[in-house]
N, C-alpha and C positions, 0 to 999 in steps of 0.2 A: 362927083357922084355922091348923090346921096346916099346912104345904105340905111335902108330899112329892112334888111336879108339876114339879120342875124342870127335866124333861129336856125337857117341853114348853113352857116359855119361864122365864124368870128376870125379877124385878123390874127396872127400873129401876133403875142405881144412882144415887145423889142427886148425885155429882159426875158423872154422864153429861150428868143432866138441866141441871144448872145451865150446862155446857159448849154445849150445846143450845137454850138458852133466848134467846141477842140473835138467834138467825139465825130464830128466827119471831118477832120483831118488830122490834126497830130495825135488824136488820142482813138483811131477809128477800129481799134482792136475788136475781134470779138469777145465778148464778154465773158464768153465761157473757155477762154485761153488759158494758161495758169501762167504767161511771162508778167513782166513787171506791166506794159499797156492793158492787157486782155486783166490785169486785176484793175488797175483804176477803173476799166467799164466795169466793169462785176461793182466796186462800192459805189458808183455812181447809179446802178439800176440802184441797188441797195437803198441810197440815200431817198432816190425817188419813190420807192416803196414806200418808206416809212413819211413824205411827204404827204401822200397820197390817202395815205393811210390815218394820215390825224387828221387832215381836211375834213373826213368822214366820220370821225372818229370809232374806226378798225380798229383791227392790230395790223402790221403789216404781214402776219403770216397769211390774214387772210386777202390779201391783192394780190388778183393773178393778172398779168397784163395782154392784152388780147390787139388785134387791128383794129378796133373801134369796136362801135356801140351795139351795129349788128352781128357781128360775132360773137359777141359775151352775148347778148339776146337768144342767140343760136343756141350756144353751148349753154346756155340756163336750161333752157328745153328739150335739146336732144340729151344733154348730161345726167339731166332727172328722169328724165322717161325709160333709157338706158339701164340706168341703176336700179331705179325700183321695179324689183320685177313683182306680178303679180298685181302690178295696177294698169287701167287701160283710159284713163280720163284726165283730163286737163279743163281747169278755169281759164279763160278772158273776158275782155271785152271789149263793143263792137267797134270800138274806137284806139284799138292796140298801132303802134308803129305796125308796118307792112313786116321787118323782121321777124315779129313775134305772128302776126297774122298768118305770112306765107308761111312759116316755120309749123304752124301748128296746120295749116292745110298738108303739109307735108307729110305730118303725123297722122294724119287721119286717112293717109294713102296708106299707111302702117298698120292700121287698127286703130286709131286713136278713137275716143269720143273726145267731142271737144264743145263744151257749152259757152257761149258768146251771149254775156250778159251787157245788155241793154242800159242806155243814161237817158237823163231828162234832157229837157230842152237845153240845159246850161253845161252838157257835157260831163253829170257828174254823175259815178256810180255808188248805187245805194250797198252799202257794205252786209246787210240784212242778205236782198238777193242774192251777192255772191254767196254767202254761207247756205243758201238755200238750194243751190248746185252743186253743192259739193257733196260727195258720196261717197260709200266704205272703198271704191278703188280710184279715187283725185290720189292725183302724183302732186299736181303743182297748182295753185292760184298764181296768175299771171297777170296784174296790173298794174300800167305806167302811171308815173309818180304827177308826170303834167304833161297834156296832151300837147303834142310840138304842133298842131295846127290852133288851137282855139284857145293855149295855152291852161285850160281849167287845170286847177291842181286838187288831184284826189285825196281823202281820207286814207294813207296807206296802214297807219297804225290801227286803225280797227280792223279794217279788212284782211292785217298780217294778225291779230287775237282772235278772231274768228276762225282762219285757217287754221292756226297752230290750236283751238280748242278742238280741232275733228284731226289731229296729227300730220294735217298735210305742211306741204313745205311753202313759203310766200317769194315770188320774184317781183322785183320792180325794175321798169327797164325806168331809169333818173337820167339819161342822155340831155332830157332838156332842164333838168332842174338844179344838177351838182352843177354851181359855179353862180347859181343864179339868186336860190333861196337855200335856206341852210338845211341840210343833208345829213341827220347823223345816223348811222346803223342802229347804235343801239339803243335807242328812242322809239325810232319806227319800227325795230321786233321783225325786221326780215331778215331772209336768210341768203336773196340771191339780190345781187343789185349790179345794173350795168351801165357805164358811162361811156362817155366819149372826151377827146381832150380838144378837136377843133371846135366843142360850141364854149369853151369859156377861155378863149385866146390860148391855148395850148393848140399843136399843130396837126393835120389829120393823119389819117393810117394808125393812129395810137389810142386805145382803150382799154378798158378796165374789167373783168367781174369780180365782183366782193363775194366770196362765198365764206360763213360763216363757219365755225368751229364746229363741226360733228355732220355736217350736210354730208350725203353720198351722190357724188359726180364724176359720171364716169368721162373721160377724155372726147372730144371734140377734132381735135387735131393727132395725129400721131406719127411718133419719130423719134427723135432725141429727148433729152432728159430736163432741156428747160421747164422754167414755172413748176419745178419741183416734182416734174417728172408729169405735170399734169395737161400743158400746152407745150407740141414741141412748135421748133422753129428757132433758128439764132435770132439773140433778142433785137428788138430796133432801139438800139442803145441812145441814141441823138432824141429819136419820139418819148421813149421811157424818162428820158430827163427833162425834156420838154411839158409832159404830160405833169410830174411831179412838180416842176418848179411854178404852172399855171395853175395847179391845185394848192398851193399854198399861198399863193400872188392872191387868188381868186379868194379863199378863206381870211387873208387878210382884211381884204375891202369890203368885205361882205354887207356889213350895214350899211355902209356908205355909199356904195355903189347901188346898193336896193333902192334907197330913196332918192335918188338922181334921179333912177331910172324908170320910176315907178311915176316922181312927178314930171317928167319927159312925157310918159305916155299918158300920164291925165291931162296935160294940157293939149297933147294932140285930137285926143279924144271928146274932149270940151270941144275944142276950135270946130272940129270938123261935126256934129252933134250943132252946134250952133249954126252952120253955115248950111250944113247939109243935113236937113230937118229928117228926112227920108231914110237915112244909114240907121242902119241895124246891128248894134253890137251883139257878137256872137260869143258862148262860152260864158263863166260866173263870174259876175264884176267882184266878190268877193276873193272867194279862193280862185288864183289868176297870178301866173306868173305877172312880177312886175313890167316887164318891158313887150309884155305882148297885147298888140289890140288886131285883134280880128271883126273886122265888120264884111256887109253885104250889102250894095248897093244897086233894089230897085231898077229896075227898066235899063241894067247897063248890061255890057258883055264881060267878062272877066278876059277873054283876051286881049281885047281890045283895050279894054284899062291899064292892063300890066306894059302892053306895049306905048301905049303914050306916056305911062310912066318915066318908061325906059327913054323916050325921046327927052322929058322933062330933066333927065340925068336921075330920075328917084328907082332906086332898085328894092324893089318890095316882091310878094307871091302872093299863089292865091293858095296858099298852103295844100296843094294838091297835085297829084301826080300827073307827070303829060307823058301822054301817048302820041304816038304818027303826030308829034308835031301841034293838036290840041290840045288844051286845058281840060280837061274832065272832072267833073264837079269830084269830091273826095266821098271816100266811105262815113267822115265824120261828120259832114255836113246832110247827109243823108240821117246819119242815127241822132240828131239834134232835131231834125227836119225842120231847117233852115227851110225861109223862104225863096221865092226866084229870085237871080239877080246876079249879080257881082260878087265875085267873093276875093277879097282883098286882106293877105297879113302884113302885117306891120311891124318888125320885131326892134326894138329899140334897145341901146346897147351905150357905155359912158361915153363912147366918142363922139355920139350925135349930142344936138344944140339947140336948143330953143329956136334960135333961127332956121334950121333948117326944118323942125315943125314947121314951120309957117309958110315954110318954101312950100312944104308939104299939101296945106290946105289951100294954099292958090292953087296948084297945081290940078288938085283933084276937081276942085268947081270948075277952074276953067275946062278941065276933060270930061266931065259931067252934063256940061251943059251944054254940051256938044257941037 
């Protein structure tokens, strides 16, 4: 099988698992035990912490570990809306993960306002507008760092100067970006940030929110005293190591891994632009996570594509959610307004191969051409 699917989750990498492997059996204490096991899980979160924490360049006080990406996305939004009382608004936009989306639909069964600022054709949002929605009671600006369908990757550093010039607070959900392009806090000037550990070979059920030094957030989960009293839940000490030991794997290879990956998808992009005159690249060929090509192909069906893909062994998407079983065109593809057609992701990752590009554009002409 080919895997073109890595935007929705990444294998396992084998020094993650091996890192992971004594804490589900001889070492499977809980962590908040005080014998001699229940402390080596305690310094092994610990170690992951501070892991995690320089990938980003944090502090580790401020990694709190969550089940993944939609959760820390959750607890960004209901944590701030919570705490600050006296406001009733929240920023996005129309192109937010579903987390952040349904979450703020949620809010707005609350009282919320919630203004949903619009992108151009290439998925990108203008940092100017959001400042232009925001008002004496915004709680939060809420914009993802790189869109997990189209991959565009946003200006977050202006758009977190702009929020903090009007006192509000800035999240970014970085799910598809930590592991992929370099990720530092304190660069980009935000205050809430959430990841995931299965999209960069770290294992899933384990995530991240970075919440910065003086933010007020109120609790999400509640119970016991883990994450410093601020997520309960006994920790998942096997995924918390796991998570750590892919975020510093991940930060190692960083440039390395970029330009593989980046010339991966330029030559797929070429090949199939050459062969298949009609494809329409979707999202900013500039700003553009490296390993993502999102296109739209003319006169075809997107089900129908994905499944002869799937015959061909190539596992790709059409970056969009299914219902009863069809494909439904995405809300992204709508606020780009994309033309008809196919809509096909391609997410590319170091384990794929020149040759299996190639596998790739046979594949597609001969299912095109029907």
């Amino acid at each position: 099988m080919i895997n073109l699917d890595h935007a929705a989750t990444t294998p396992v990498r084998p020094e993650v698992l091996e890192a992971m492997m004594p804490f589900f059996t001889e070492c499977a204490a809980n962590a908040s035990s005080l014998y001699a096991d229940g402390r080596a899980a305690r310094q092994a979160v610990d170690h992951a912490r501070i892991q995690l924490a320089k990938a980003l360049n944090a502090s580790a006080q401020e990694v709190y570990f969550t089940s993944g990406g939609s959760e820390a996305d959750n607890w960004a939004l209901f944590g701030i809306t919570r705490a600050l009382k006296g406001k009733k608004h929240i920023v996005t936009t129309a192109i937010e993960h579903h987390a952040v989306l349904h979450a703020c639909d949620a809010l707005e069964q609350l009282g919320w306002d919630v203004s949903l600022i619009g992108v151009d054709s290439e998925g990108l949002v203008d940092p100017e507008e959001v400042e232009k929605a925001i008002r004496p009671d915004t709680a939060l600006v809420s914009v993802m760092m790189a869109n997990n369908e189209i991959g565009t990757i946003q200006p977050i550093r202006e758009i977190a100067q702009r929020a903090h010039a009007h006192g509000v607070w800035m999240h970014t959900d970085a799910v598809q970006a930590v592991g992929h392009i370099p990720v530092d806090v304190e660069e980009l000037g935000i205050d809430l940030l959430s990841l995931s550990g299965h999209k960069f070979g770290g294992p899933k059920g384990i995530g991240a929110l970075i919440v910065k030094k003086g933010v007020r957030l109120d609790n999400l989960i509640y119970g016991g005293a883990q994450e410093r009293g601020m997520r309960a839940g006994t920790e998942n000490t096997p995924g918390i190591v796991g998570l750590g030991k892919a975020a510093e794997i991940a930060a190692q290879e960083l440039s390395v891994s970029q330009k593989k990956v980046e010339s991966l998808r330029n030559y797929l992009m070429n090949a199939i632009l050459f062969k298949i005159p009609d494809a329409r690249i979707n999202g900013s060929l500039t700003n553009r996570l490296p390993g993502n090509l999102h296109m739209t192909f003319s006169d075809a069906d997107t089900s129908l594509l994905l499944m002869r893909l799937d015959m061909e062994g190539i596992a790709a998407s059409a970056g969009s959610a299914c219902a009863a079983g069809a494909v439904q065109r995405s809300h992204v593809m709508a606020a780009i307004g994309a033309p008809d057609g196919a809509d096909l992701r391609m997410t590319i990752d170091t384990d794929n191969t020149q040759e299996e590009m190639d596998r790739t554009v046979t594949a597609l002409m001969r299912i095109l051409k029907g």
